[in-house]
N, C-alpha and C positions, 0 to 999 in steps of 0.2 A: 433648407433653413440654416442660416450661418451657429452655429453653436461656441460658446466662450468657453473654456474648461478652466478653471481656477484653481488654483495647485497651492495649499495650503503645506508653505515652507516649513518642513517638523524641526529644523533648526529654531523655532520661533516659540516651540511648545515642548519643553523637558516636562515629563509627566513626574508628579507626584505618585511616587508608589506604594500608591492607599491597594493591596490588593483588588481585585476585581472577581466575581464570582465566577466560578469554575463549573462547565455544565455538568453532573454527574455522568456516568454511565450508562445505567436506566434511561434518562432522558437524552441519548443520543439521536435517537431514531428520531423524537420530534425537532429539534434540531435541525436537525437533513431532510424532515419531512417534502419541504417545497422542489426537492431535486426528484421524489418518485415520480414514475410514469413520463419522463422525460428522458430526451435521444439526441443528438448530433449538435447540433447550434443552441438548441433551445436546451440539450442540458446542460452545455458550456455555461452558457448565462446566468441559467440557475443557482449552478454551483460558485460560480464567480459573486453572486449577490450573497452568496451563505460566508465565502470568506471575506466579503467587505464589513459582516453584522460584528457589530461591537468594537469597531475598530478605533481607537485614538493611537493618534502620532507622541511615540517616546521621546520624539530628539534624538537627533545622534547624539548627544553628550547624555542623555537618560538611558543608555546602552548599557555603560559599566553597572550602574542599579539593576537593570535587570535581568542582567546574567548572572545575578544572587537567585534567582526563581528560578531560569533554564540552564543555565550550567556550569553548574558544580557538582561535583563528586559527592559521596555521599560524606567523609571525610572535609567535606566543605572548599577542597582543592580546584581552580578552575580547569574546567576540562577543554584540553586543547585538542583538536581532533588531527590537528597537522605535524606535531610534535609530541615527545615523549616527556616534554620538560613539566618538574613540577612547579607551577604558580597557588601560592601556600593563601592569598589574598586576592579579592576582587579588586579591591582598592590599592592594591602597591603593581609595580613591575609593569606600570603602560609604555607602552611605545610612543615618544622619543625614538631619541637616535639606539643603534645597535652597530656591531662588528660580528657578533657570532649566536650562536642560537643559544635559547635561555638566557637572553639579557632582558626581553622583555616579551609583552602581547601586544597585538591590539586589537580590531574591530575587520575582521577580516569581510569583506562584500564578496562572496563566492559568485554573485553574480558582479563580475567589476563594474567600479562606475562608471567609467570611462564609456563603456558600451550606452550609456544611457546621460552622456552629455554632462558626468563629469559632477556630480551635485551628490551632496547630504541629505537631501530631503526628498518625499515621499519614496519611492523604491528605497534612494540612499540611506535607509534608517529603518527599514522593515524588519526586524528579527526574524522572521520568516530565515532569511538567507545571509543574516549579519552573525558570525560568529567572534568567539575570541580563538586567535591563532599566535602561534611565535613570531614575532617580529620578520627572524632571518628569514624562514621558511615560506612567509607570504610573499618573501621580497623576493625570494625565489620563482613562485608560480607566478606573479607580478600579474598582468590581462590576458594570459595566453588562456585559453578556453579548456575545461577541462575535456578528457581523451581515454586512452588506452595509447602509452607508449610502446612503441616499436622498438629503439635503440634509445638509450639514458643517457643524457648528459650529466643528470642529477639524480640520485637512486638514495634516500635516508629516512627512516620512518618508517619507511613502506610507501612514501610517496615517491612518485617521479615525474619528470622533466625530460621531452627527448621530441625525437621527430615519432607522428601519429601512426596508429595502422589501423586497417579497415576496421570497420563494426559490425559484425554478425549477431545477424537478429535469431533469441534464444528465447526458449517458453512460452511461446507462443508466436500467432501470427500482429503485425501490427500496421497501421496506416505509412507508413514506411515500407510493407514489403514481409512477404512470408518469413516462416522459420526459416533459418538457412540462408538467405539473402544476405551480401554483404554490400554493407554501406560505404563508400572510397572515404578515405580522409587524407589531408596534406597540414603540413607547417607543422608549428611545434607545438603539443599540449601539455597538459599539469595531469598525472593521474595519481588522488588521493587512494590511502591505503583500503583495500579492501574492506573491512569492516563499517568504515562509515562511507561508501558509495551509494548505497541505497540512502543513507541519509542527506547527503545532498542532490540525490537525483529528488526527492521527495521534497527540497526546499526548494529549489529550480520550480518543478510543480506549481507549487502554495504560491509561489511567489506571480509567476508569471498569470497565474490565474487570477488574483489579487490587484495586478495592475496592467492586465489587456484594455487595450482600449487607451488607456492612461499616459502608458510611457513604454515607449520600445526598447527594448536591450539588443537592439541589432548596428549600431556604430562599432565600427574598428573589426575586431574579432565574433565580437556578438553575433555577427550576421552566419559564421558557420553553423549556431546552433540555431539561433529566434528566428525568427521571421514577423512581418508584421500582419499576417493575414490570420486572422481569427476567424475563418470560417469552416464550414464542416471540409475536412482531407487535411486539412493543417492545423488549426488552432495552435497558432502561436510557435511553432516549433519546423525548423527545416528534416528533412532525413533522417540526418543524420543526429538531428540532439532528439527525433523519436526515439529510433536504436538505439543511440549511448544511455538515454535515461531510464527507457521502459527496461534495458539490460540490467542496470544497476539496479532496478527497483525493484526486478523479478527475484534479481539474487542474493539479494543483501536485504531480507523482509524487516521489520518495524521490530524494533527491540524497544526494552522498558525505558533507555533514556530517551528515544526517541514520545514516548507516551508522556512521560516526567516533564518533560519540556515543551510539549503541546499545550501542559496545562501550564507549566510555569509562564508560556506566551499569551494565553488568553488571560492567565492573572496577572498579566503588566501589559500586555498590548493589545487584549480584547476580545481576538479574533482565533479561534484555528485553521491551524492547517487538514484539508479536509483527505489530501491522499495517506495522511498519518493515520486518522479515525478510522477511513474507508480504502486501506490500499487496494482494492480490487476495482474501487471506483475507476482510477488510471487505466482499465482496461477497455471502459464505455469510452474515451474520448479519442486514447491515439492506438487502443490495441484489439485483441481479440474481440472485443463484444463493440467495437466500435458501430454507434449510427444503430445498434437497438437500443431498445427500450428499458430503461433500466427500471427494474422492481427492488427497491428498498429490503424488502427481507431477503433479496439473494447475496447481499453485502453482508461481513462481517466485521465489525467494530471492533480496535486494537483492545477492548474493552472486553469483548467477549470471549467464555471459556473455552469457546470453539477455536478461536485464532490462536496460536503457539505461538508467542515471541520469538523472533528471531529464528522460523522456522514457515510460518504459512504466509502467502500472500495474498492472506487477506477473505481468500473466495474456497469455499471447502464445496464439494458435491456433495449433495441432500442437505444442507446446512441448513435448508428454510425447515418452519416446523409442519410436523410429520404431519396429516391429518388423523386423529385417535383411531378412525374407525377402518384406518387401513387394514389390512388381514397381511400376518407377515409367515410364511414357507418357511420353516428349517428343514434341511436333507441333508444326511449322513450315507456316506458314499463307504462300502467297505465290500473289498474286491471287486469296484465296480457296481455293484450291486446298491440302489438306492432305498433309502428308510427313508420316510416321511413323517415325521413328527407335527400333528394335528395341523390346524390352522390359529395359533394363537392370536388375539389382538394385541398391540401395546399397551395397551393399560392394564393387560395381566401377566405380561412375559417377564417380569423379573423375580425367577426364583417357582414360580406358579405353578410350570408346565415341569411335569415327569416323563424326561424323555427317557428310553431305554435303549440302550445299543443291542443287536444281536450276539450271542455269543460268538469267539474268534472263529476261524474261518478252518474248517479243519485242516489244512495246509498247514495250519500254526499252532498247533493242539498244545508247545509247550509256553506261547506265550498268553499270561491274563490277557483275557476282557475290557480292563482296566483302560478305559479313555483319558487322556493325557493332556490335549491337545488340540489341533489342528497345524498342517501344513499348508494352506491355502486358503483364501477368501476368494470369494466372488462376487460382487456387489454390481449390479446393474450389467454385467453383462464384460465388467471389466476386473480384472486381475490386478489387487492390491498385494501389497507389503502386510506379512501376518504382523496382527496390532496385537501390543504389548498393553493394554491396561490390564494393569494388577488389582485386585478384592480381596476383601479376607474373608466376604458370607456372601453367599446368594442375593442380599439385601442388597451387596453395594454394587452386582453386576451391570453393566451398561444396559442400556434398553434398546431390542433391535426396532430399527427403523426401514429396512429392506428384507425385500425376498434376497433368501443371505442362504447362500451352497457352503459346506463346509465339506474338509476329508475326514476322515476319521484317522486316529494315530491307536498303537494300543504300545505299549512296553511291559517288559520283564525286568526284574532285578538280579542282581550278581553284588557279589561284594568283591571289594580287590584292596591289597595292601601293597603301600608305595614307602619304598624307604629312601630316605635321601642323603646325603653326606655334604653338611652347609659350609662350605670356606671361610677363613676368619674377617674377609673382604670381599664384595659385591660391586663394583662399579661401573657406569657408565658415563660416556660425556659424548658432546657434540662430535669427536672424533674416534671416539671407540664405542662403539653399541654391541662389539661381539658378544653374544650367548643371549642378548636381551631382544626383546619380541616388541616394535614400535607399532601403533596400529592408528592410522587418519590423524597422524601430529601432523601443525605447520610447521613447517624450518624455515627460519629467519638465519639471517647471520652469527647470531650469538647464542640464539635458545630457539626451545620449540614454544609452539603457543599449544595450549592443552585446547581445543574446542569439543562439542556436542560431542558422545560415544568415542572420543580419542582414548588412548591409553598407553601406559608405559609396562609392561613386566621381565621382571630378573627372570635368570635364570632360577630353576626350582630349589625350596627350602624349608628347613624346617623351621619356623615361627620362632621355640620356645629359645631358639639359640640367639636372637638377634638381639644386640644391647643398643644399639641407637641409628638410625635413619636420619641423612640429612642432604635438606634439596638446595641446591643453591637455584633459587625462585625469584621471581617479580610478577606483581599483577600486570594488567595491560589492558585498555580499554576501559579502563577504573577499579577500586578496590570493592564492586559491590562482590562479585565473583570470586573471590581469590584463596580457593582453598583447595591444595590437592590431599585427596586421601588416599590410603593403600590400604588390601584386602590381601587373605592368603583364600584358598577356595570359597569365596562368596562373602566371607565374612571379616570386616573392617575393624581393623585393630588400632587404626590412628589416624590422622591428619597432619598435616603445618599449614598455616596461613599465611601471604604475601603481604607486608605491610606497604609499603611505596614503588614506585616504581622501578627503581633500581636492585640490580640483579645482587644478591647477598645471599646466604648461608644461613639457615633455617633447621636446627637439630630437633628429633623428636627422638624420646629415653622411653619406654614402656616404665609407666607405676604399674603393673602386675604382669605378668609373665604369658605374653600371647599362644596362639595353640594353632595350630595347619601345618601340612606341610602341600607344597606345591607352590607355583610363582607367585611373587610378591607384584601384585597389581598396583598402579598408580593412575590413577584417574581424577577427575574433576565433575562429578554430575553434576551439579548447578553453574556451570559456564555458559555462554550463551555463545552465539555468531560473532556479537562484537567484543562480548569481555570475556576473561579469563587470567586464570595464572599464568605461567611462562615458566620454564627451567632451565637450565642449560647443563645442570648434571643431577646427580641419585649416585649417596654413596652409603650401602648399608655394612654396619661394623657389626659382627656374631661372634660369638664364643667358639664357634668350630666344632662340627660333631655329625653325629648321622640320628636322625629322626625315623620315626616309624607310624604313620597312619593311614585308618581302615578308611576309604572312602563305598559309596554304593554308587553303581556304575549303572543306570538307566537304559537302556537299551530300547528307541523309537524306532518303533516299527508304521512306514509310513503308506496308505491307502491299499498296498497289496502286497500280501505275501508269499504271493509266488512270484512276482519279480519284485522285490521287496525294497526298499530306501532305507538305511538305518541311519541314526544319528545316536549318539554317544552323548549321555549325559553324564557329569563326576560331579557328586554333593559329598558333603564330610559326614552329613548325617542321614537316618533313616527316616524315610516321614513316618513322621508320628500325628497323631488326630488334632485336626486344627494347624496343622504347619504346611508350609508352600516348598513344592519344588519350582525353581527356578533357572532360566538360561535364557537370556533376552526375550525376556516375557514369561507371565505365570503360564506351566505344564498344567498344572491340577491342584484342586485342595482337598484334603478328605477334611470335613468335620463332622464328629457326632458319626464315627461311621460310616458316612455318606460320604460318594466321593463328587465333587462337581465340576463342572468344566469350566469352559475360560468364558461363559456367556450365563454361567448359574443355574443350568439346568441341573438336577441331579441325573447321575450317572449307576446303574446296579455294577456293585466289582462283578 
């Protein structure tokens, strides 16, 4: 049967932007509901009809209105993903003509139009995939298809311009070809900066999904990555734009403005993007869990406290919820030797159960009893990263969910005094870091970018001598992030804040007289993947002198003491009742006496 398709010109329709309701969080699931229990073609579809629900056409000329909802800074700056430049207004600095970068923006089509015959309307005006970009910088990427550059013709921003290189397929397997597999590529690609690559592989997504069927993006260049075949092995995508985007997507996971703008899209264009809400969904269509079945509660929503911004992708193991009347094993292993600690339920293990460890192992007769810790997890059979969540009572310990192996750790105490002689200047910059200790910074050309657990620290000092700290700083990825602070052994004496983008001189003076001696830490814990500060030096000014402080020196002793593993812990203070010893991740609490562990059990010293 012959069929008409009708393509309602959005050049025709500039929407009023009367906001639109925004789904809640809670109410995602129903939402997505119509995609459970669906697999290959038939979830394609499904999902394809969830991102057509609520949809109205903005207009291409209703774009600049509503990237007042999707993107802007919090500062109310537009945020350009392609450029560093600041646009202070939605409404000034459009593109028109330009010569150089920061003369103006416009409406950047990350999917070109050209690929899809050249038009403004439906695709041509999807926010989905329409950002605001700098002028020069789009003029630069022009249709060439985004990539992974090999050689640079064009390298600024973090973006580049160059002849392509292969794509190797990372974290998993995907319809494309195992881990490991390399995908060929040729000609010349656009590859944006790091930080927001998952966010355009995720608009690419929404988008393509949005209008299959509809309108093809494979003219000209488009045909390296689209295809026009929508059925299960392909849906919409050749090899090679599997690889390049399931890579981006894996690596670069959903950060807050990527959420922010989900919503500010459905409150001006109607509709979400569902790999934003569901990034693990992407795995049912072109990757790992391709062609099974997908169940609705093994998805985690950018919404939920289970998903980490800018850190999970989406899909956590045991994430669905536990059944209550599971029965959960704790086992404490010391000298080999296994302790079995009851068969608690989850609905009484936090704080309930009185586990008791054995006394130390007489090989070790001079160190306490004293449980600290854990050096190892074992969950299902597989060997995790020991977890850092921190409590201050029993009450607020996490609730086990698996039969869950633990080592046992025991430690001793020692005290040690450390004196130090502070020089009347501390300095570092992009070309001298001698004496300073850089740890997971990015280096850019001009500065470093501070991201997740990076850190700067001096060489060692005493606090009470320093008179003033100053970072020459800028944010980067936007001003929600932009704070770096500095500690001397654990403990945080100050901060500066980045106001704009541009790299400047930021002094911080102590009002009372700080106290440690040892390196002076610089760090950022609230940055994320894509945002954070930036620096490009650290220069601290002191009175000059020599300090004297007692630290308590920890000594972990780890599952056996006759071939024993030590780790060295240095705190400024003693624990005292109710206080945390700490060193990426809580060791132990004593409160009330009691000493507990890092899962809430009480512990006998």
């Amino acid at each position: 049967m012959k069929r008409t398709l009708l393509f309602v010109l959005c050049s025709f329709f500039v929407l009023s932007m009367a906001a639109k309701t925004v789904t809640p969080a809670t109410s995602l699931p129903a939402y997505y509901v119509s995609i459970d229990g669906k697999s290959g073609k038939t979830l394609f579809d499904a999902v394809q009809k969830v991102t057509k629900t609520g949809y109205s056409s903005l207009g291409y000329d209703g774009l600049w209105s509503a990237y007042k909802y999707t993107d802007l800074h919090e500062n109310g700056y537009v945020w350009d993903m392609y450029s560093d430049c600041t646009w202070k207004s939605i409404n000034s600095n459009h593109c028109g003509n330009y010569s150089d970068e920061c003369d103006c923006y416009n409406r950047e089509h990350s999917i070109p139009k050209s690929w899809y015959g050249g038009t403004t309307s439906g695709p041509g005006c999807d926010i989905f995939h329409l950002v605001p970009t700098d002028g020069k910088v789009n003029g630069e990427r022009s249709n060439y298809p985004f990539g992974e550059v090999a050689s640079a013709e064009y390298n600024k921003h973090g973006n580049k311009k160059g002849s392509a290189k292969s794509i190797t397929i990372v974290g998993g397997n995907t319809i494309a070809g195992n881990t490991g597999a390399t995908i060929s590529a040729s000609g010349t690609v656009f590859e944006p900066r790091d930080e927001y690559k998952g966010d355009f592989a995720r608009g690419y997504m929404g988008a393509l999904l949005k209008w299959a069927g509809d309108k093809a993006f494979t003219d000209g260049e488009g045909s390296k990555t689209f295809t026009t075949n929508f059925s299960t092995g392909s849906f919409g995508l050749t090899k090679y734009g599997v690889a390049l985007l399931m890579k981006w997507h894996r690596q670069d996971p959903v950060s807050q403005k990527e959420v922010d703008r989900n919503n500010g899209i459905q409150q001006t264009q109607g509709n979400r993007n569902p790999f934003i809400d569901y990034p693990y969904l992407a795995e049912y269509i072109w990757g790992e869990k391709a062609g099974q079945t997908l169940d609705l509660d093994d998805l985690i929503t950018a919404y939920d406290s289970r998903f980490v911004l800018g850190e999970s992708n989406g899909y956590l193991k045991g994430g669905s919820a536990v059944d209550p009347d599971t029965k959960c094993t704790i086992t404490w292993f010391v000298n080999g030797e296994a302790y079995t600690v009851g068969n608690p339920t989850t609905s009484v293990n936090k704080g309930g159960v009185v586990a008791v460890l054995p006394t130390a192992p007489k090989s070790c007769d001079e160190i306490s009893n004293q449980f600290v810790g854990w050096s190892e997890e074992v969950i299902n059979g597989t060997q995790d990263n020991v977890p850092t969540d921190l409590f201050s009572t029993a009450d607020d310990a996490p609730d086990i969910t698996q039969n869950t192996t633990f080592h046992a750790v025991f430690a001793q105490l020692e005290e040690e005094e450390t004196t130090v002689s502070t020089p009347a200047t501390i300095a570092m910059n992009l070309n001298d870091t001698q004496g300073w200790t850089l740890y997971n910074l990015d280096q850019q050309s001009k500065y470093w970018k501070m991201i997740k657990d990076s850190y700067a620290e001096s060489p060692s000092l005493d606090a009470s001598q320093i008179t003033s700290i100053t970072i020459n700083m800028r944010t980067w990825g936007g001003a929600s992030y932009n704070t770096i602070e500095f500690s001397v052994a654990g403990k945080k004496i100050g901060e500066l804040k980045a106001d704009n983008n541009n790299l400047k001189d930021y002094t911080w003076k102590p009002i009372t007289t700080p106290s440690g001696v040892g390196a002076l830490r610089f760090s950022s814990p609230t940055s994320t993947a894509s945002e954070g500060p930036a620096f490009s030096s650290i220069t601290i000014e002191a009175n000059g002198g020599t300090g004297t402080s007692t630290n308590y020196v920890y000594s972990r002793y780890i599952t056996s003491c006759a071939d024993t593993s030590t780790e060295i812990i240095i705190t400024p203070e003693k624990s005292k009742i109710g206080t945390k010893i700490i060193r990426n991740g809580q060791l132990f609490i004593e409160y009330n006496g009691v000493y507990y562990n890092t899962l809430g059990l009480p512990m006998k010293p």
